[in-house]
MARKE-341472 format. One record per residue (C-alpha): x, y, z; residue in one letter. Coordinates in steps of 0.02 Angstrom, whole numbers, plus 50000, padded with zeros to 5 digits. Layout:
! MARKE-341472
     u     v     w romi
     X     Y     Z    A
...
This chain:
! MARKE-341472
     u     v     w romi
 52497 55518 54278    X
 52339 55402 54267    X
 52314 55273 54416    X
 52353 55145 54318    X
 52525 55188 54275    X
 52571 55248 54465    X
 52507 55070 54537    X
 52622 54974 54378    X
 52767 55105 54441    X
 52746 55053 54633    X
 52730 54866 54599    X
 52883 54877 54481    X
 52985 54975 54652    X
 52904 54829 54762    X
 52968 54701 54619    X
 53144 54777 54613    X
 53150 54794 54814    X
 53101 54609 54831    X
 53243 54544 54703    X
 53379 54655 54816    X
 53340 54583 54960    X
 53321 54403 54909    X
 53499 54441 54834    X
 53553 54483 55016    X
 53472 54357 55088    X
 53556 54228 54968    X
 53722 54322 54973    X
 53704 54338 55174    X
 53665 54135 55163    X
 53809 54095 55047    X
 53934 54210 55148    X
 53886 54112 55318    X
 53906 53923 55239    X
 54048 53972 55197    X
 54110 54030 55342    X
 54033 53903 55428    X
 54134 53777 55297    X
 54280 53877 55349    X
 54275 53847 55539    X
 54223 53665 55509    X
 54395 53633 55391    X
 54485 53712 55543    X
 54407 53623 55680    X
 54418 53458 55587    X
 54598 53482 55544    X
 54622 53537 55733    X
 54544 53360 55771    X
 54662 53266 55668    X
 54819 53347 55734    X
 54871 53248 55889    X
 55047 53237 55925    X
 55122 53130 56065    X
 55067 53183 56239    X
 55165 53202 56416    X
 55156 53283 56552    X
 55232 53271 56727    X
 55208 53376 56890    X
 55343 53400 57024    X
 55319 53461 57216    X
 55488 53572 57192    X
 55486 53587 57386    X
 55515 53398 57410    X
 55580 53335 57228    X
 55424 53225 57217    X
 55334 53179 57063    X
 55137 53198 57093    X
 55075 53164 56908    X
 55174 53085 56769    X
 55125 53027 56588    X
 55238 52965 56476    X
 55364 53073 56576    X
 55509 52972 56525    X
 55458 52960 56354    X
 55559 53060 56223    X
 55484 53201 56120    X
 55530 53359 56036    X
 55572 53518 56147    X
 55554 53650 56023    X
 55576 53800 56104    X
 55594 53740 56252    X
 55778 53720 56216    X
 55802 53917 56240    X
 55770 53874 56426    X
 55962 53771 56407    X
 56013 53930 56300    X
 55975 54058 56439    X
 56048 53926 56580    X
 56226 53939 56490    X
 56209 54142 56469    X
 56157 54157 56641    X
 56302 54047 56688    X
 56421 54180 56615    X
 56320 54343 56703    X
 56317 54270 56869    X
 56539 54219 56852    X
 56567 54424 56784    X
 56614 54337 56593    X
 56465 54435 56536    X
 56369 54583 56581    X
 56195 54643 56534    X
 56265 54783 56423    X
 56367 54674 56340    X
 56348 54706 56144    X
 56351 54536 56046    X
 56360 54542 55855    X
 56219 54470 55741    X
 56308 54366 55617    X
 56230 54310 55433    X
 56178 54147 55500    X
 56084 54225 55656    X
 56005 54327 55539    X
 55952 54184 55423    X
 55856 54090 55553    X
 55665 54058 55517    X
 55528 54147 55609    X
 55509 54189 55748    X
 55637 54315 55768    X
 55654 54498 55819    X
 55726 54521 55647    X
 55889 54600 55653    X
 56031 54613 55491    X
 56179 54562 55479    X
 56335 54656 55551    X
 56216 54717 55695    X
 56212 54707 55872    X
 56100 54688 56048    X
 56144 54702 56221    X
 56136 54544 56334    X
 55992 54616 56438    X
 55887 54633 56261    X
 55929 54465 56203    X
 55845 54400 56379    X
 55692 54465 56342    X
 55679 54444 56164    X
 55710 54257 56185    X
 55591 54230 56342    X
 55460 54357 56258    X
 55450 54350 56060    X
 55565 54167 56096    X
 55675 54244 55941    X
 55767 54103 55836    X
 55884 54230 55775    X
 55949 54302 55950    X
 55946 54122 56026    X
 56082 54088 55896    X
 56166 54276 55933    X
 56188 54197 56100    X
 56258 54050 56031    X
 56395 54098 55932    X
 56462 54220 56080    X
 56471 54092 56193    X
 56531 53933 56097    X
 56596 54038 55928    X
 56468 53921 55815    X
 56297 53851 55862    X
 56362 53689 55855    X
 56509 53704 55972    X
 56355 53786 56080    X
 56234 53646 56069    X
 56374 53518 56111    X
 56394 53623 56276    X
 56229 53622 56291    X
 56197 53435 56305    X
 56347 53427 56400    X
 56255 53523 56520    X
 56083 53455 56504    X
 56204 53271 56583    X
 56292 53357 56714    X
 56103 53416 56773    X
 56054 53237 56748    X
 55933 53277 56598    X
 56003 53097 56529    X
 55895 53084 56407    X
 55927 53257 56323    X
 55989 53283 56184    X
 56020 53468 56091    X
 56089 53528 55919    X
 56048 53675 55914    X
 56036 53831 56039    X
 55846 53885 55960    X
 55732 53720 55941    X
 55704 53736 55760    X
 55650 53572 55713    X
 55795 53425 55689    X
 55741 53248 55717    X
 55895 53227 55835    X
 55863 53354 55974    X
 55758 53253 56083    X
 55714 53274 56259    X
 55563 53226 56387    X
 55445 53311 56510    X
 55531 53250 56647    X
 55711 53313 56586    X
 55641 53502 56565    X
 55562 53499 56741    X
 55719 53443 56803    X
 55787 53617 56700    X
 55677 53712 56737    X
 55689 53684 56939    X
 55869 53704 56913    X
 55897 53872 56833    X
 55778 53957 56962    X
 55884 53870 57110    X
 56047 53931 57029    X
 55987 54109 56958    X
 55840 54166 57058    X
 55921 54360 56998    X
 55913 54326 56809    X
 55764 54179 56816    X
 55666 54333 56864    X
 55646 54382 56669    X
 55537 54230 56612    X
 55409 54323 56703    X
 55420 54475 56573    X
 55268 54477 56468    X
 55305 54629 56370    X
 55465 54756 56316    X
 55497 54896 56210    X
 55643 54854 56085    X
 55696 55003 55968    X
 55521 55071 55979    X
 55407 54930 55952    X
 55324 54842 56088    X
 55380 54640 56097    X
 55219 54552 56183    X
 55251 54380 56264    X
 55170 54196 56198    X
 55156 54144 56392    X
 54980 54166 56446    X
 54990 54065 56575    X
 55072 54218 56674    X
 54899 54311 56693    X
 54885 54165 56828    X
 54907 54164 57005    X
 55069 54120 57065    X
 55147 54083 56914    X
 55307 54169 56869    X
 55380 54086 56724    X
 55437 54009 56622    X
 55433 53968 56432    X
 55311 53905 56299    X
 55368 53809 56128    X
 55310 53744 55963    X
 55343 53650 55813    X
 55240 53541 55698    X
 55317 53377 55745    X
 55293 53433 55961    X
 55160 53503 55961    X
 55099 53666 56107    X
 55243 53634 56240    X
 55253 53724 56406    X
 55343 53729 56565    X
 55266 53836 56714    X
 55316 53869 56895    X
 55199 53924 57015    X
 55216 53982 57191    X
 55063 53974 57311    X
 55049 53990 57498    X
 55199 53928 57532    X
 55192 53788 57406    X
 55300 53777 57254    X
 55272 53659 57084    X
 55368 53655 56898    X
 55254 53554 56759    X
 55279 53537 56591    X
 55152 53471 56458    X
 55197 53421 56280    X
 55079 53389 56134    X
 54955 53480 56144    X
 54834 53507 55991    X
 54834 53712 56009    X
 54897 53840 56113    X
 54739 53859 56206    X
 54696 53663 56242    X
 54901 53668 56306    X
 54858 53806 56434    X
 54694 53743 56485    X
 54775 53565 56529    X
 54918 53651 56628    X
 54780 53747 56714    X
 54687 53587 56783    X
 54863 53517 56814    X
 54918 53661 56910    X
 54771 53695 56995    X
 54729 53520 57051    X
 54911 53462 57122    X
 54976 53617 57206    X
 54832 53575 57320    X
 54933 53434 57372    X
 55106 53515 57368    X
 55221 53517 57537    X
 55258 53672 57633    X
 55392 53645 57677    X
 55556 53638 57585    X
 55668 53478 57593    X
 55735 53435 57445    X
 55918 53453 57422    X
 55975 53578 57246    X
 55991 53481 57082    X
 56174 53428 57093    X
 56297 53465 56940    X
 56411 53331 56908    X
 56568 53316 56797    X
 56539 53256 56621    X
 56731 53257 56544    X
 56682 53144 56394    X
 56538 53071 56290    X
 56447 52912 56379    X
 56492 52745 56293    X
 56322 52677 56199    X
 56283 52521 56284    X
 56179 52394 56173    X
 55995 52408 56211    X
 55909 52317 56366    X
 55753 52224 56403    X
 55643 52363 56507    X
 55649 52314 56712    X
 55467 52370 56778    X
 55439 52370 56969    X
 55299 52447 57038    X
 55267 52525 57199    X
 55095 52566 57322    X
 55067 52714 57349    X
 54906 52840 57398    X
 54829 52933 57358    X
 54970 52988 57224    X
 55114 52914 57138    X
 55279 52886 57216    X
 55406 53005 57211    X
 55526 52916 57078    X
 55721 52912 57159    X
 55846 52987 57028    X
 55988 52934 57038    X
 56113 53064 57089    X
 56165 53194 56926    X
 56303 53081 56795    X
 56246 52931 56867    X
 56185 52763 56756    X
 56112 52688 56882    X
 55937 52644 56853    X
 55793 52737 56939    X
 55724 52673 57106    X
 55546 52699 57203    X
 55533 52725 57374    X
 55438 52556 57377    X
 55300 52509 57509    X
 55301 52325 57429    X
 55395 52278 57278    X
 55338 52143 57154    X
 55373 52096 56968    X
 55249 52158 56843    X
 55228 52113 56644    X
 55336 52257 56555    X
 55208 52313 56457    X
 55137 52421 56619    X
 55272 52536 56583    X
 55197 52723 56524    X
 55020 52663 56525    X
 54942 52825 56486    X
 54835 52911 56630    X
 54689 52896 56531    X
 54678 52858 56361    X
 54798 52993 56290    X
 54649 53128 56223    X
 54604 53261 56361    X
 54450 53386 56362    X
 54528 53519 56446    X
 54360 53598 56528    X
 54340 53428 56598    X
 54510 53314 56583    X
 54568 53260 56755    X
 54689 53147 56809    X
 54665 52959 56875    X
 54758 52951 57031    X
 54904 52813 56987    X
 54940 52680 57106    X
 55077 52624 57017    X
 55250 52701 56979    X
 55339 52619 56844    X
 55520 52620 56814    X
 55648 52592 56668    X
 55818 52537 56665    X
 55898 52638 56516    X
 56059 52712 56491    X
 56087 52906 56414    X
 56121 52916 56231    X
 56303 52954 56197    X
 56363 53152 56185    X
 56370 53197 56002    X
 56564 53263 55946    X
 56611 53403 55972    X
 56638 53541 55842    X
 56794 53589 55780    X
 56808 53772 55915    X
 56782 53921 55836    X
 56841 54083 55901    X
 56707 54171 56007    X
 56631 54313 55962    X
 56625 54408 56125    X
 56773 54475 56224    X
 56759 54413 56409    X
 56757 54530 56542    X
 56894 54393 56648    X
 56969 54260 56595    X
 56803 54108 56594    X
 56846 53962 56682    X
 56878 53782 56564    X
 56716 53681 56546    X
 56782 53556 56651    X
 56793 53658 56805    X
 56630 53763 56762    X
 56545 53569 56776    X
 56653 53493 56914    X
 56612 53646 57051    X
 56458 53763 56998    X
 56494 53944 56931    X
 56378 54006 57058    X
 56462 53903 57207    X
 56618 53995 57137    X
 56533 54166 57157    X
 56475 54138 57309    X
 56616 54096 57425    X
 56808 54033 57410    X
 56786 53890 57530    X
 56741 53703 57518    X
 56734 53552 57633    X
 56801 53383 57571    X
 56691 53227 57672    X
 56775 53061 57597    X
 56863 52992 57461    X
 56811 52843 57387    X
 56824 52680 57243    X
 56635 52718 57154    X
 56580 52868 57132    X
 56405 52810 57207    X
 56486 52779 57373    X
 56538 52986 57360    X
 56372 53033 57318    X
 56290 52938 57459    X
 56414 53010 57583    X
 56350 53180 57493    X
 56156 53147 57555    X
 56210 53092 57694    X
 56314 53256 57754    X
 56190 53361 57700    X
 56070 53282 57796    X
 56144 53289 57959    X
 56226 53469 57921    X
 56074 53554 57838    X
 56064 53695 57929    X
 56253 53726 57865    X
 56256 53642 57682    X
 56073 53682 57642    X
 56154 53821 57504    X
 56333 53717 57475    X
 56342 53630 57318    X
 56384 53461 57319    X
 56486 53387 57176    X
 56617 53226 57151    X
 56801 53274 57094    X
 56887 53085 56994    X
 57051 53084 57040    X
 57194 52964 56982    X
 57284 52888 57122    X
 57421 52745 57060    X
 57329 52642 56952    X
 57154 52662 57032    X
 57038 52843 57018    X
 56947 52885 57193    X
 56783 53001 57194    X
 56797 53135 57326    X
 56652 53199 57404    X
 56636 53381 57432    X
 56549 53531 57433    X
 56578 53703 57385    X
 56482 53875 57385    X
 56552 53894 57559    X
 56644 54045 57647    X
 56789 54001 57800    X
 56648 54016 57910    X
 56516 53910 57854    X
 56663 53775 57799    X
 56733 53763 57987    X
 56552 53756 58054    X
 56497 53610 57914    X
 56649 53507 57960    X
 56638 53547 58149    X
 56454 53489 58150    X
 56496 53338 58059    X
 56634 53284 58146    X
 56549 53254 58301    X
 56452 53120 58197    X
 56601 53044 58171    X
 56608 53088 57980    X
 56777 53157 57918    X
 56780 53337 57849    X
 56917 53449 57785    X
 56901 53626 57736    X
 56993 53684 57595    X
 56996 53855 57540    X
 56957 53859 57347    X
């Protein structure tokens, strides 16, 4: 070969390497705009998506509120509502109507439901126990109903219980129709509500609360993995996450730290990640602040026998209260009640209405760098729960009790696990209002804590002539601690009988 032809050979190699590597280059350059185009659709989309915001964090030691915005404020649950679901099934475990291995059969409308779901078919079945941690795990639509239709006999004879419940806890502003959160513009809720649940079913069920802190299980071979990241942290040991288009990244978390003890919820947020990060600074910031000691009484359950009459709207009341460095611990008023909340005022003066759920900042968090204004105000509204949907027409359950359950009316006049617990209770008045029972109520308790600090105090109606009067008692009690309660109290010159149950 002359020279000529090997140097037109080695520049034609040179030529040919060249063009395949420009190609790469432009290839490589047209791959990463358009993964860069990629990212910036998501990010911008991410942006735009901003559903409504609230959060609120309670000291569950004391009862008070030490960050709030929009608390009151109704939004979506989503998932959240499985937290209600689990409170009823845990109900029935801790009075013996259910046991872990009980087998409950998946019907063709459990099956049906929409992702997520552990998937199971029709004419199949799942013990209790798996059911538990499918729902607090994988937070299966399809089991949530499962559990449904073997308590109530239909999801909506279960949701109706449901909301019954969510009053008798004093979630008044609650509202569920069905037992999975699936999106329906009528199940409504706020953050405040769910903290007030999700204090609740640890104080009733420490035994069976204990699963919201499973991350993981093994169902029929496969390995379910948890949504709740927020477990990885210190302290925290439940207890549910949620979702839906409409609510946004939900969450409610209790954590436990030296002593200390705080539920939060947030709602809204844009992802999963900026929804943990906020609870994060929340969490981390205020259980700084939280008491040590323990002196708040249990969330009362009162008797809801029918659906509240809907009052016509009313013209927000808005007092404000000093406080520092945080917010005032808002008074509830005592579970059933419609009487509006109350501070515990330092000075009380009239405000302009629109102060009511000013937002703690302006509503849009960073979450590596969002932290919350200290409020000096607490703001309160008059408003009155919306009325009970109907009932469903019963259907017959699906699950064969273990005993005989008790009616719903007894289940929410004296607590399933103040039945469990002992056969005694104290009666401490009788009276025209029912306020005037619950007052006696606080009032026992605090004079008798060391006594009534695990009793259960509820209100009983009953018709005398043409008048009702509200006893005042407690229950959860065995003959011992009864005589002791009422001996105590008597020598404050408070009247106390003890009944065995």
């Amino acid at each position: 070969m002359s020279r000529r032809t090997m140097w037109g050979v080695q520049a034609l190699a040179f030529g040919l390497g060249v063009a395949v590597l420009a190609a790469g280059w432009t290839t490589t350059a047209a791959e990463a705009r358009s993964r860069h185009h990629h990212r910036s659709h998501h990010q911008a989309a991410a942006h735009s998506y901003d559903p409504p915001y609230a959060s609120i964090v309670v000291d569950a030691n004391t009862g008070k509120t030490l960050q709030a915005t929009d608390a009151d404020s109704l939004r979506h649950p989503a998932s959240l509502t499985k937290v209600m679901t689990l409170y009823l099934l845990f109900e029935r475990l801790q009075a013996g109507t259910m046991q872990l291995s009980t087998r409950m059969p998946v019907s063709a409308h459990a099956a049906a439901q929409a992702p997520t779901k552990l998937g199971l078919k029709p004419g199949d079945s799942i013990t209790v126990e798996n059911a538990i941690r499918a729902i607090v795990t994988r937070s299966a639509n399809d089991v949530a109903v499962i559990v449904a239709e073997a308590i109530g006999g239909s999801e909506p004879a279960f949701a109706h219980m449901m909301t019954q419940k969510a009053r008798a806890l004093g979630m008044m502003r609650t509202t569920y129709v069905n037992a999975s959160g699936l999106p329906d513009d009528q199940q409504q809720t706020t953050a405040r509500d769910q903290v007030i649940l999700g204090r609740a079913i640890q104080e009733r069920f420490p035994k069976y609360y204990a699963y919201f802190s499973t991350r993981k299980f093994v169902f029929r071979g496969r390995t379910i993995t948890g949504h709740n990241r927020l477990l990885a942290m210190d302290g925290v040991d439940g207890i549910k996450t949620g979702y839906t288009n409409s609510s946004g990244f939900n969450l409610i978390t209790s954590l436990h730290r030296g002593g200390r003890h705080i539920v939060a919820a947030v709602f809204g947020g844009r992802t999963a990640a900026w929804r943990d990060a906020r609870m994060r600074d929340l969490i981390g910031k205020y259980i700084q602040v939280a008491s040590v000691e323990h002196t708040a009484p249990p969330i009362a359950l009162a008797a809801i026998k029918t659906a509240p009459k809907p009052l016509p709207p009313e013209k927000p009341v808005v007092e404000t209260a000093s406080v520092t460095p945080f917010p005032a611990e808002l008074s509830a008023p005592p579970a059933g009640s419609t009487a509006p909340l109350k501070p515990n005022v330092v000075r009380t003066f009239a405000v302009h209405a629109n102060a009511y759920n000013a937002p703690e900042t302006d509503g849009h968090f960073t979450p590596s760098t969002a932290k919350p204004v200290p409020v000096t105000t607490v703001a309160t509204v008059k408003a009155e729960a919306p009325p009970l949907p109907p009932a469903p027409a019963p259907e017959k359950p699906t699950v064969v009790a273990t005993s005989s359950p008790e009616t719903e009316a007894t289940r929410d006049s004296i607590p399933v696990s103040a039945i469990k617990r002992g056969g005694w209770l104290i009666q401490v008045g009788a009276f025209d209002d029912e306020q005037g029972a619950k007052q006696r109520l606080e009032l026992c308790r605090s004079k008798a804590r060391a006594v009534l600090g695990e009793a259960d105090p509820f209100t009983e109606p009953v018709a005398k002539g043409d008048k009702t009067l509200y006893r005042a008692r407690f229950a959860g009690l065995d003959k011992h601690s009864a005589e002791a309660a009422c001996k105590s109290l008597k020598r404050g010159e408070i009247p106390c009988l003890a009944i065995k149950n």
